[in-house]
DSSP file (Angstrom, degrees, kcal/mol; ACC not computed):
  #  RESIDUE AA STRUCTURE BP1 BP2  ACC     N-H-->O    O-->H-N    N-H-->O    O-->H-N    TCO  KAPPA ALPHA  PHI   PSI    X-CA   Y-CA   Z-CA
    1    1 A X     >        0   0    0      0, 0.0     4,-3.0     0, 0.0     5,-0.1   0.000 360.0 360.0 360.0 -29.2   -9.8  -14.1   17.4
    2    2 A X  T  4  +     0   0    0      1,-0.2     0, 0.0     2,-0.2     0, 0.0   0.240 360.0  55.0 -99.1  25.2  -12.0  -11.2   19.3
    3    3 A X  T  > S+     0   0    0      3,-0.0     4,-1.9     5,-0.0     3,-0.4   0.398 107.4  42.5 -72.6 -27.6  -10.0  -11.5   21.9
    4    4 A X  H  > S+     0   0    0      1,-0.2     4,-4.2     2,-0.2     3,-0.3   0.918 113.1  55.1 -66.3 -41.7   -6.9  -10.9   20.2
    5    5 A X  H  < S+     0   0    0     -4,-3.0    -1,-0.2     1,-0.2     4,-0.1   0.361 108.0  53.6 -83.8  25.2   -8.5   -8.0   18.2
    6    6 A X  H  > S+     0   0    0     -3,-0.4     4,-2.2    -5,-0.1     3,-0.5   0.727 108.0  43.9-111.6 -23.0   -9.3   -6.7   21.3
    7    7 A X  H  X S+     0   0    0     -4,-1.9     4,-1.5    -3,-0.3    -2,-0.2   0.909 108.1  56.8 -55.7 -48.7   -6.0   -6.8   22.6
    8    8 A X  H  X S+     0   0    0     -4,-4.2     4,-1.3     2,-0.2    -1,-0.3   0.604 108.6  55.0 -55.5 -15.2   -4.6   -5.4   19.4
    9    9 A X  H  > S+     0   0    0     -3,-0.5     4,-1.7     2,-0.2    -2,-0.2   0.914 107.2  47.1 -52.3 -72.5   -7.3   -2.5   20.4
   10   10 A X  H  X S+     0   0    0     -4,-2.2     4,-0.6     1,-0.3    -2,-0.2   0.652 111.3  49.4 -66.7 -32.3   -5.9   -1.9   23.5
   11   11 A X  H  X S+     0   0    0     -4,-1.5     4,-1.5     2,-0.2     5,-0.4   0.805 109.4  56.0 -83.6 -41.4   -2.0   -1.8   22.2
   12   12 A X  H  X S+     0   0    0     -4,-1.3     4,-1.2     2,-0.2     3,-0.4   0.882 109.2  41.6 -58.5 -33.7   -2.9    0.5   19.6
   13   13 A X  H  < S+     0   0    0     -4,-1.7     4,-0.5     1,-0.3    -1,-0.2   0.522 110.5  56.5 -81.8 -17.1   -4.4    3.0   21.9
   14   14 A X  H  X S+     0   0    0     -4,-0.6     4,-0.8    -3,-0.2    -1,-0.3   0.651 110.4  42.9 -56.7 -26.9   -1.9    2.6   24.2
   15   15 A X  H  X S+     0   0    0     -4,-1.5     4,-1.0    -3,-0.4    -2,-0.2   0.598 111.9  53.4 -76.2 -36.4    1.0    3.5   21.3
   16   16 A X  H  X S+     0   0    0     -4,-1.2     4,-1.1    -5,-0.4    -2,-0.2   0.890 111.0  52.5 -87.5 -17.3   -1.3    6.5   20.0
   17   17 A X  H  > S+     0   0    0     -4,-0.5     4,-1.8     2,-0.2    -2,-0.2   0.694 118.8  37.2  -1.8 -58.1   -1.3    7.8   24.4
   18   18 A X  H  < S+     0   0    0     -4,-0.8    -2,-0.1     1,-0.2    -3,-0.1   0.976 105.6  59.6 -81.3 -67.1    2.2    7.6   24.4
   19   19 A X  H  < S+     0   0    0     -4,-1.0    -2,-0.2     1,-0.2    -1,-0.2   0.754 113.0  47.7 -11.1 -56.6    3.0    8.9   20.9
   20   20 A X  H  < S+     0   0    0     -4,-1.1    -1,-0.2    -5,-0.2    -2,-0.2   0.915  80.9 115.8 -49.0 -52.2    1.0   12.4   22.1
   21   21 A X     <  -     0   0    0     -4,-1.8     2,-0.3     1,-0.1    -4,-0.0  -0.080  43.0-176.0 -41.4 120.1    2.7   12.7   25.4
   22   22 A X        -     0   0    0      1,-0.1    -1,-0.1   117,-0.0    46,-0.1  -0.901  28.7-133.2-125.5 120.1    4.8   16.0   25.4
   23   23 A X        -     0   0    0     -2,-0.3     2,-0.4   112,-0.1    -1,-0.1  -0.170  20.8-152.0 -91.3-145.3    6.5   15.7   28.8
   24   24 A X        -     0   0    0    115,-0.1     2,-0.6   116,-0.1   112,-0.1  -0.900   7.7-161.9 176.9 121.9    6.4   19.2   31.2
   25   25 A X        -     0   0    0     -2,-0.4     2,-0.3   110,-0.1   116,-0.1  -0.976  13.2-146.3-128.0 111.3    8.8   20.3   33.7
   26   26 A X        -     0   0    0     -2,-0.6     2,-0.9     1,-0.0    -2,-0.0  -0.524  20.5-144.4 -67.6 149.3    7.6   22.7   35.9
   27   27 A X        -     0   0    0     -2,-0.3     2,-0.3     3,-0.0    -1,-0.0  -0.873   5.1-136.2-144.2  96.5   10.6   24.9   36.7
   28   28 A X    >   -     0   0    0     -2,-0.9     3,-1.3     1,-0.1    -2,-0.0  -0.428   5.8-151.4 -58.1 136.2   10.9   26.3   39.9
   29   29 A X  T 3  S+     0   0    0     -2,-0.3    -1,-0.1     1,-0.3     4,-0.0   0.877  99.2  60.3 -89.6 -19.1   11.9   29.9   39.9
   30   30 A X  T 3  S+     0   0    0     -3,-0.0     2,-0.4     2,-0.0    -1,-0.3   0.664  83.0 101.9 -42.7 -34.6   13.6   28.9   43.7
   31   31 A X  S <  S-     0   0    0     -3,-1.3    -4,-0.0     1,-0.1     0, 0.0  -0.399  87.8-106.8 -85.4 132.5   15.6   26.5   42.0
   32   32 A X        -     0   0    0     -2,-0.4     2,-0.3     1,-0.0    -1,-0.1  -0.093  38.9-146.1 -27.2 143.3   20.0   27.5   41.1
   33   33 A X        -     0   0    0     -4,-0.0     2,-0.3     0, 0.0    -4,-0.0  -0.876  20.9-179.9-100.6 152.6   20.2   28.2   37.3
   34   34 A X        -     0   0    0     -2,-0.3     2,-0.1     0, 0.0     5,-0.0  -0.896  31.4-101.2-141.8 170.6   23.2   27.3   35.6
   35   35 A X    >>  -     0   0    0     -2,-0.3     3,-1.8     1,-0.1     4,-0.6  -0.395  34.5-114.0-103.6 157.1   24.2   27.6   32.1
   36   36 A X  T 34 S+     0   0    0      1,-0.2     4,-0.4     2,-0.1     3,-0.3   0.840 109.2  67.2 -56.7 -19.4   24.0   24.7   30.0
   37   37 A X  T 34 S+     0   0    0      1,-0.2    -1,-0.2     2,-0.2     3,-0.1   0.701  92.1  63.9 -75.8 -13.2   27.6   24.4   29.4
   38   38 A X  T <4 S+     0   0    0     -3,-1.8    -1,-0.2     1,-0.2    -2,-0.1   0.741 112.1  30.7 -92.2   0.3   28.2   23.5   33.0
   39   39 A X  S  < S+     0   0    0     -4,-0.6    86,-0.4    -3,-0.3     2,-0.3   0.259 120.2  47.7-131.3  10.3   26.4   20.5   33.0
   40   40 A X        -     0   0    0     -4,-0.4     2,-0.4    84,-0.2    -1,-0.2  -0.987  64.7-150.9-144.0 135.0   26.9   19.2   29.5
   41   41 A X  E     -A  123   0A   0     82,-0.7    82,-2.5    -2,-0.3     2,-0.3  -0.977  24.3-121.1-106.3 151.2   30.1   19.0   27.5
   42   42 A X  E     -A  122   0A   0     -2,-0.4     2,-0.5    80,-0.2    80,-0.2  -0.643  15.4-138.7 -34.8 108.8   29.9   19.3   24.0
   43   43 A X        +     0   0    0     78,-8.1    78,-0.3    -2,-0.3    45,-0.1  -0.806  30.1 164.6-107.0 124.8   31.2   16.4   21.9
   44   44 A X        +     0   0    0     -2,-0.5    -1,-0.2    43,-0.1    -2,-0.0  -0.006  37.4 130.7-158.5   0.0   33.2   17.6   18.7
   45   45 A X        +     0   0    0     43,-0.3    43,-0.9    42,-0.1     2,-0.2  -0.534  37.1 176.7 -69.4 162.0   34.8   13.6   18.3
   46   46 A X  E     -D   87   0B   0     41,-0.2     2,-0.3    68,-0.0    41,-0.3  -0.897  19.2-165.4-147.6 162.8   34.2   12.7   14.5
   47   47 A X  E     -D   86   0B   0     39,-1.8     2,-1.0    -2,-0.2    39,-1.0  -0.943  18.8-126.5-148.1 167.3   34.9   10.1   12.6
   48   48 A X    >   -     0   0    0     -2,-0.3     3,-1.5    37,-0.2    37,-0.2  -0.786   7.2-162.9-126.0 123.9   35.1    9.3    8.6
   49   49 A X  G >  S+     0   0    0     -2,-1.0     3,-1.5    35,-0.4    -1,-0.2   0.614  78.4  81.2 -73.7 -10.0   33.1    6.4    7.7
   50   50 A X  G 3  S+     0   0    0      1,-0.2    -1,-0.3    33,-0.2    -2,-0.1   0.792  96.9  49.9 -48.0 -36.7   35.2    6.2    4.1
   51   51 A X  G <  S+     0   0    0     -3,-1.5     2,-0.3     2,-0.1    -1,-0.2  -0.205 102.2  65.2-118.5  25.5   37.6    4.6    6.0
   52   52 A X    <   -     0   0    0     -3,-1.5     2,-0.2     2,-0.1    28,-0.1  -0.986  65.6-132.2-151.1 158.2   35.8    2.0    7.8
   53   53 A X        +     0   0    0     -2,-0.3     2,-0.3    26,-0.1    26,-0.1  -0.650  57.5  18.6-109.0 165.2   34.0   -1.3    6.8
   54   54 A X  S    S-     0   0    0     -2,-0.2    26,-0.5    24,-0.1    25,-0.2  -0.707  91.8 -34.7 106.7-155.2   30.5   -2.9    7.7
   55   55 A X        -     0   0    0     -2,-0.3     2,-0.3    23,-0.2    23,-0.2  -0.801  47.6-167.7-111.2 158.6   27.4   -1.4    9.2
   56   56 A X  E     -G   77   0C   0     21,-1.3     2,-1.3    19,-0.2    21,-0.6  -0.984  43.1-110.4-138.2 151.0   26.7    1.5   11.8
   57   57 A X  E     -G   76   0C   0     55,-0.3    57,-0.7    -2,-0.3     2,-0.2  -0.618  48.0-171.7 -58.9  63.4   24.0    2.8   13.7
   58   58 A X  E     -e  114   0B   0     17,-1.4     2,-0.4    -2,-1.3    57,-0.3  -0.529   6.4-162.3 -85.9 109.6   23.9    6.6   11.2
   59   59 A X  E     -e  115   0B   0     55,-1.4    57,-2.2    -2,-0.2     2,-0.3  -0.935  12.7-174.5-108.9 132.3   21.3    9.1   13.1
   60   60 A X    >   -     0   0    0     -2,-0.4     3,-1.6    55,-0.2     4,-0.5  -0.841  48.5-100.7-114.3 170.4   20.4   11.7   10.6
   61   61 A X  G >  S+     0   0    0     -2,-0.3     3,-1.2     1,-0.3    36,-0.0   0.850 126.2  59.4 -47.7 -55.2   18.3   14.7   11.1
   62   62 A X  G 3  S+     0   0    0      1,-0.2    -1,-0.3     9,-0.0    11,-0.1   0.712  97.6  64.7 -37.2 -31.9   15.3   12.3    9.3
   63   63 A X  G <  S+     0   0    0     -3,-1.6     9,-2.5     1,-0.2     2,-0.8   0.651  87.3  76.9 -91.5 -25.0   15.7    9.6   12.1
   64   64 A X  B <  S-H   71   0D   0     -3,-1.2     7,-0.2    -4,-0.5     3,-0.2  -0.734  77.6-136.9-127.9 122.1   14.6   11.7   15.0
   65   65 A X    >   -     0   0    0      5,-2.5     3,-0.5    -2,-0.8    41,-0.4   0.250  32.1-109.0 -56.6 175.0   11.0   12.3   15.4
   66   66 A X  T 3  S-     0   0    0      1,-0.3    39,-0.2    39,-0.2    38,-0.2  -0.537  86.2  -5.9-104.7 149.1   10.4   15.7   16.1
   67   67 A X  T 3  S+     0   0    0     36,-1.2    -1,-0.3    -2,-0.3    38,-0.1   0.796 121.9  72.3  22.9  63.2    9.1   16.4   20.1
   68   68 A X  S <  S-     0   0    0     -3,-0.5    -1,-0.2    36,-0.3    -2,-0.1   0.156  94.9-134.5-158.6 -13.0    8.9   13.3   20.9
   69   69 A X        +     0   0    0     -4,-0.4     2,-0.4    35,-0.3    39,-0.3   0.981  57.6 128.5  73.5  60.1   12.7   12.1   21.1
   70   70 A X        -     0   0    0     -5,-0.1    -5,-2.5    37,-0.1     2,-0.4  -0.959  58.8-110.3-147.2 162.2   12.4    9.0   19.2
   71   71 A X  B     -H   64   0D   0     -2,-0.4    -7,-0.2    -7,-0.2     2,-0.1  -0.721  30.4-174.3 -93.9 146.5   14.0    7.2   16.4
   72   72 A X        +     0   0    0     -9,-2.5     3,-0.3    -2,-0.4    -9,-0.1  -0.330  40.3  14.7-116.6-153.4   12.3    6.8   13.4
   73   73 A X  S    S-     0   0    0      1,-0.2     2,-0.4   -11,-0.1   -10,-0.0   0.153 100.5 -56.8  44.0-155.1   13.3    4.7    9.9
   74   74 A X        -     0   0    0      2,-0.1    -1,-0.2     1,-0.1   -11,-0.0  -0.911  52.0-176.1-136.2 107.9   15.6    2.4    9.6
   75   75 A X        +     0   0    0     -2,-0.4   -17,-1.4    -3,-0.3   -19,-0.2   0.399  49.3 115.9 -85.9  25.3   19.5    3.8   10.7
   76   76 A X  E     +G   57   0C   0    -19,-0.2     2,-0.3   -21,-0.1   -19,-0.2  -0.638  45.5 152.8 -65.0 136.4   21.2    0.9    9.9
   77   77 A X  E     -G   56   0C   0    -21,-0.6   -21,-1.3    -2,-0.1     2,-0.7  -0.815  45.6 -88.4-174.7 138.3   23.4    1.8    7.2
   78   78 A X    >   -     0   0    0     -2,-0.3     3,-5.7   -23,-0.2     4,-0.3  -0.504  22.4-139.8 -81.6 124.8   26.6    1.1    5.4
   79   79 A X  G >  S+     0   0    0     -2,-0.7     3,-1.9     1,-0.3    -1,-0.1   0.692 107.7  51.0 -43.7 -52.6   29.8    2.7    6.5
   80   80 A X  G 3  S+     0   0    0    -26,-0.5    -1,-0.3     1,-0.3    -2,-0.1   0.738  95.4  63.8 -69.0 -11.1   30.5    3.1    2.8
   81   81 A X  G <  S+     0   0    0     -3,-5.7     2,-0.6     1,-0.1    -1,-0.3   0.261  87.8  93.4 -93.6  29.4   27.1    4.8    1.7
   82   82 A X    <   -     0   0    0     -3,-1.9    -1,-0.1    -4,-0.3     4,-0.1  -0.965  59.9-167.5-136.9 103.2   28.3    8.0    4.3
   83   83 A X        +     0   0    0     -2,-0.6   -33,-0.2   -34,-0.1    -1,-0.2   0.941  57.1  12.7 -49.5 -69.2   30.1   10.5    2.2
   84   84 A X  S    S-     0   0    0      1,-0.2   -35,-0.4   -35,-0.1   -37,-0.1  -0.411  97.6 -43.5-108.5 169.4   31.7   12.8    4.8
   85   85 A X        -     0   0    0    -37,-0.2     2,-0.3    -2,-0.1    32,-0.2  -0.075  48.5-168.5 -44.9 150.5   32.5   13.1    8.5
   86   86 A X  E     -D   47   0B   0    -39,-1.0   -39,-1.8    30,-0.1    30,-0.2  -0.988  19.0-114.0-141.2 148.0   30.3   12.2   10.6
   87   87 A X  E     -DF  46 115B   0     28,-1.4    28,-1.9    -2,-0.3     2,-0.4  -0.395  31.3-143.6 -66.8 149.3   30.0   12.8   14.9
   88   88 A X  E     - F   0 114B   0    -43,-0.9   -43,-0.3    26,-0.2     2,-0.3  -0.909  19.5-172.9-128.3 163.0   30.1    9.9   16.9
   89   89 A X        -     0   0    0     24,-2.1     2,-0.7    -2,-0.4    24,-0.1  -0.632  13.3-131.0-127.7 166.4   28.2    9.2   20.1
   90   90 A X    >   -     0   0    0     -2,-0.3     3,-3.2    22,-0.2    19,-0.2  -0.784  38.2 -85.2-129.2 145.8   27.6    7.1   22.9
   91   91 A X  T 3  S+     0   0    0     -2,-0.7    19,-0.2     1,-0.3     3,-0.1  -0.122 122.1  25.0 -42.8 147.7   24.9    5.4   24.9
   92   92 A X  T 3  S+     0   0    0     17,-2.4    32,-0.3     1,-0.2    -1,-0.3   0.361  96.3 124.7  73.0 -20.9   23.6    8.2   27.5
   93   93 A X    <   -     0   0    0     -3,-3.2    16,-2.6    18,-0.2     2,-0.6  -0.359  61.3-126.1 -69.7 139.1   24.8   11.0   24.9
   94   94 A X  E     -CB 108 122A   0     28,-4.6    28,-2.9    14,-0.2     2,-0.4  -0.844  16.1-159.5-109.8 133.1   22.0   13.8   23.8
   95   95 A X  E     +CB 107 121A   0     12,-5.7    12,-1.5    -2,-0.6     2,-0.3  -0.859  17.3 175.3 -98.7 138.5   21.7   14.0   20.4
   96   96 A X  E     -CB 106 120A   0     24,-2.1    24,-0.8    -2,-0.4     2,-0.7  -0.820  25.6-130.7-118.3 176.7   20.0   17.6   19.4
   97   97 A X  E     - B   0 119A   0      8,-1.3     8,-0.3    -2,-0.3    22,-0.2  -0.949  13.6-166.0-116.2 124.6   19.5   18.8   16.3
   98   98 A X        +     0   0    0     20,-1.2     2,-0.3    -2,-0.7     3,-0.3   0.417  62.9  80.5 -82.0 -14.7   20.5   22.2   15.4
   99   99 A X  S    S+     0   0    0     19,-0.4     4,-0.2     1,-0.2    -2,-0.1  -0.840 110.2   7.0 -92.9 147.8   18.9   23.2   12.0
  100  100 A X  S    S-     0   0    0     -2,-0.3     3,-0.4     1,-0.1    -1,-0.2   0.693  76.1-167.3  89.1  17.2   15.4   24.1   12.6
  101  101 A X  S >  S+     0   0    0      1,-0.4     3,-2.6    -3,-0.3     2,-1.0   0.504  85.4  60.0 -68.4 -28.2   15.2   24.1   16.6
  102  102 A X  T 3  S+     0   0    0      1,-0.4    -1,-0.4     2,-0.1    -2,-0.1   0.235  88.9  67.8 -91.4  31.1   11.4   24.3   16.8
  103  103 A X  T 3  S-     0   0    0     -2,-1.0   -36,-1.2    -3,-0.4    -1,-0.4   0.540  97.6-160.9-103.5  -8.9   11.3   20.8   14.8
  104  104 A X    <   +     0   0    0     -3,-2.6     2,-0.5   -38,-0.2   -36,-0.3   0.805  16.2 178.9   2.1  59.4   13.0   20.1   18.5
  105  105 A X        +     0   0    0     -8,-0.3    -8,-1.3   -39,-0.2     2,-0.3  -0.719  11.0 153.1 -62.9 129.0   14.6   16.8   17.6
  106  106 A X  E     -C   96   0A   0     -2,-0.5     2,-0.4   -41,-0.4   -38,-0.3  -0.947  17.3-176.5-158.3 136.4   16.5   15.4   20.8
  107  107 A X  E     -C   95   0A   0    -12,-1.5   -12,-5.7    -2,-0.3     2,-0.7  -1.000  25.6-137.7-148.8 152.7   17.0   12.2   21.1
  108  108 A X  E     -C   94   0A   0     -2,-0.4   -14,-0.2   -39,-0.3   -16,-0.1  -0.901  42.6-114.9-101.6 117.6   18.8   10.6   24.4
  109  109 A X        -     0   0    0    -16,-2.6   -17,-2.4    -2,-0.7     3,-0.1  -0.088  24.0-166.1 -79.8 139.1   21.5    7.6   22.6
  110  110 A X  S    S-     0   0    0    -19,-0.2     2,-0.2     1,-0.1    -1,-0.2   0.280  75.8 -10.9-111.7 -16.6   20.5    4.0   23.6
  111  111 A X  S    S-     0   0    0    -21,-0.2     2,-0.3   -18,-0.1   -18,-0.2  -0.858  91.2 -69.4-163.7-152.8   23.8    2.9   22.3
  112  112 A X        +     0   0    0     -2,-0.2   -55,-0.3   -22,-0.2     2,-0.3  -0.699  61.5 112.8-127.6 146.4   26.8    4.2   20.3
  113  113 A X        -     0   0    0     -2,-0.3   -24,-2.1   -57,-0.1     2,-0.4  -0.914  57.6 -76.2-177.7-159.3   27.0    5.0   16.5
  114  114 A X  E     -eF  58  88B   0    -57,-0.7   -55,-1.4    -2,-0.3     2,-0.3  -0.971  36.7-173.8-136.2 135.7   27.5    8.3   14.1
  115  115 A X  E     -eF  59  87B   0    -28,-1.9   -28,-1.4    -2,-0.4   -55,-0.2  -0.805  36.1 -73.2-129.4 162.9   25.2   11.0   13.1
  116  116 A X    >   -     0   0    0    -57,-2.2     3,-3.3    -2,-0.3     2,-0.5   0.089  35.5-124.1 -52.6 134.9   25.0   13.9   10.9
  117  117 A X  T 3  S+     0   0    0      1,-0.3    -1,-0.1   -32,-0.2   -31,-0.1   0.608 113.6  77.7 -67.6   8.9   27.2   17.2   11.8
  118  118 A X  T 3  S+     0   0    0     -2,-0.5   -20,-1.2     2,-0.0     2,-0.4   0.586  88.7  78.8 -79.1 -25.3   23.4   18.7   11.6
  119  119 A X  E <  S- B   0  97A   0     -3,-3.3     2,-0.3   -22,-0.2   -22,-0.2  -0.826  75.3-151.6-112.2 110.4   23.5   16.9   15.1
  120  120 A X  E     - B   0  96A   0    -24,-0.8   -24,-2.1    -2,-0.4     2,-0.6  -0.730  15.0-149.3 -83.4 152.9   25.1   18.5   18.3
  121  121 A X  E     - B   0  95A   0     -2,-0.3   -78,-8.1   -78,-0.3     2,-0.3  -0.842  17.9-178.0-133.1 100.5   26.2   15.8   20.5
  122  122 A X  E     -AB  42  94A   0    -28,-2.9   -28,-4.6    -2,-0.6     2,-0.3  -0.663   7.3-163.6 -93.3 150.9   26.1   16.6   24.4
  123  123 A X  E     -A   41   0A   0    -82,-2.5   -82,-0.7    -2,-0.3   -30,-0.1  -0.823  25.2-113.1-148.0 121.3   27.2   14.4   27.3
  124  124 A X        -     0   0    0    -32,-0.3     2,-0.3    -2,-0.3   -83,-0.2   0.358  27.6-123.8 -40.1 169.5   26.4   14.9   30.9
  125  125 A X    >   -     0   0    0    -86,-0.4     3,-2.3   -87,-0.1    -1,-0.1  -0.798  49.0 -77.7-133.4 144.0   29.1   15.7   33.2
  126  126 A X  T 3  S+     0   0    0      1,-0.4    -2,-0.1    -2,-0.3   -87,-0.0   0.540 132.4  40.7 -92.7 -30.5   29.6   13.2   36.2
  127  127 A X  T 3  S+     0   0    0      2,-0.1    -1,-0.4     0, 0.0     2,-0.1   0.486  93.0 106.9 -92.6  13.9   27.0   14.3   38.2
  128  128 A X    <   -     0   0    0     -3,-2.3     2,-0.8    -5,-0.0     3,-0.1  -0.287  62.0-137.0 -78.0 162.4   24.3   14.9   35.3
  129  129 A X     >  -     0   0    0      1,-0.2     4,-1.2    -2,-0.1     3,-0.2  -0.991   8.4-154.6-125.8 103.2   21.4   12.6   34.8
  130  130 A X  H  > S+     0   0    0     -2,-0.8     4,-2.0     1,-0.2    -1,-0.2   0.978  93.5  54.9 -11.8 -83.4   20.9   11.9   30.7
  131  131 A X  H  > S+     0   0    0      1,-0.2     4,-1.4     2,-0.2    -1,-0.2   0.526 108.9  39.2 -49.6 -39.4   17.2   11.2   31.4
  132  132 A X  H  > S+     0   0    0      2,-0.3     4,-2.0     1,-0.2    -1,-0.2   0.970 115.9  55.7-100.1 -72.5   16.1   14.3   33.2
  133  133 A X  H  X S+     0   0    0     -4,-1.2     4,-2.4     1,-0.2     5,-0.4   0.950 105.7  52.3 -29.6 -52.3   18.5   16.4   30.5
  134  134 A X  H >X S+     0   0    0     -4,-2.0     4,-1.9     2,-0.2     3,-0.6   0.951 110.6  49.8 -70.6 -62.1   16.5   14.8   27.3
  135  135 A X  H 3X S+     0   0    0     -4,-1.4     4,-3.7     1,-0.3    -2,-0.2   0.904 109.9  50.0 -38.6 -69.3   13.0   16.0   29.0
  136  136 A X  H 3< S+     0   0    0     -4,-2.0    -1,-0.3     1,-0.3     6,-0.2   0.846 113.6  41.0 -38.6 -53.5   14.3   19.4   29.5
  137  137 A X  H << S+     0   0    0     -4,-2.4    -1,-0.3    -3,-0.6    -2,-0.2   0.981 114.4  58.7 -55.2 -43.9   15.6   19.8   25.8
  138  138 A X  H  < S+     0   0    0     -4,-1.9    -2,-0.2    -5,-0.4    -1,-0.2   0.800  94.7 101.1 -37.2 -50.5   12.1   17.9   24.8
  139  139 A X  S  X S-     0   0    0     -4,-3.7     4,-1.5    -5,-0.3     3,-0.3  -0.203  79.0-129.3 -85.1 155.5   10.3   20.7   26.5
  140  140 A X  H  > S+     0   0    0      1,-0.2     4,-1.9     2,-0.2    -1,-0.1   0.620 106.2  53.7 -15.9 -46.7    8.5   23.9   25.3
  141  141 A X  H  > S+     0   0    0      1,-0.2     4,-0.9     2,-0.2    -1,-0.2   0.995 105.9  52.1 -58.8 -65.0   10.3   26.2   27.6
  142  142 A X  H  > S+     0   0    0     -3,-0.3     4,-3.0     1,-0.3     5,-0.4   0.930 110.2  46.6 -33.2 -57.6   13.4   25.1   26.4
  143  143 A X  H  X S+     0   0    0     -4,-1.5     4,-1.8     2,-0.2     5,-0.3   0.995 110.6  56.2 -66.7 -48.5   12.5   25.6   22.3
  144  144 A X  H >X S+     0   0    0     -4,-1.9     4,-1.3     1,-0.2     3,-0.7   0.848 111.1  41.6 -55.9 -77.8   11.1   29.1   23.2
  145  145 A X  H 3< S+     0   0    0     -4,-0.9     4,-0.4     1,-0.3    -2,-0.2   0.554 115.6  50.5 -50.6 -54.6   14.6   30.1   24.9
  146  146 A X  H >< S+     0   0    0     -4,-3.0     3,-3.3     2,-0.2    -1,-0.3   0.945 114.2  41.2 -41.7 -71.4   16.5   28.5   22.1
  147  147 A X  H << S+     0   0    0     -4,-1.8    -2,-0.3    -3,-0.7    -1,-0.2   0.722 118.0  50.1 -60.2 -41.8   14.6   30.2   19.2
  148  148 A X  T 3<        0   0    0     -4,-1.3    -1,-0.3    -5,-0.3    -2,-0.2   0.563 360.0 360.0 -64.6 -18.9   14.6   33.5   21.3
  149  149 A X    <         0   0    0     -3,-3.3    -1,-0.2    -4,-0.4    -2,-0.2   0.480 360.0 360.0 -48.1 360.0   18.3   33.2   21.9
């Protein structure tokens, strides 16, 4: 048993290490700028879950922790308890959320589902990198720029 509760030690303080981490992009002032639209499209599909049966993977605004790009609850959810249109997504799509920017929810899609129209839904353009794109929304700079826009 005191080896387990030492393990369990060691996984909690690893979880509370990651949980903090805010990641940081140093931005070279050398480096091209381009506007966000040229390396993300905006995705405007929607879909109305009134008219479909089962379960879906439903990201609301609630579901994605704030700076830390992660899901939270539980979005499982039936098609029929989702009033209105809703955006749909795909694995590799960044989800942001648009009320509130400095709550900076962003969350980069691990698979395909529908989320709240609170939720913009970008997807890289063929030579974009998701991962690199989710830091970059994630970070500080980024939320200043937004909020100053």
């Amino acid at each position: 048993m005191a080896e387990l509760d030492g393990y369990a030690g060691i996984i909690a303080g690893a979880k509370q290490i990651t949980q903090n981490w805010k990641p940081k992009i140093d931005i070279d002032p050398e480096w091209d700028k381009v506007r966000l639209e040229e390396i993300l499209d905006r995705v405007s599909e929607q879909t109305d879950p009134q008219k479909k049966a089962g379960e879906v993977f439903y990201v609301g605004l609630e579901n994605i922790e704030s700076s830390s790009g992660r899901i939270v609850g539980e979005p499982i959810t039936k098609y029929e308890e989702i009033k209105s249109l809703k955006n749909t997504f795909q694995s590799n799509d960044l989800l942001y959320g648009k009320l509130r920017p400095n709550l900076n929810k962003v969350w980069l899609a691990d698979r395909e589902g529908i989320c709240s129209t609170d939720i913009l839904v970008f997807r890289g353009k063929q030579n974009s990198i998701a991962n690199f794109f989710w830091y970059l929304l994630l970070s500080e700079d980024f939320i200043i720029v937004i909020i100053f826009y």
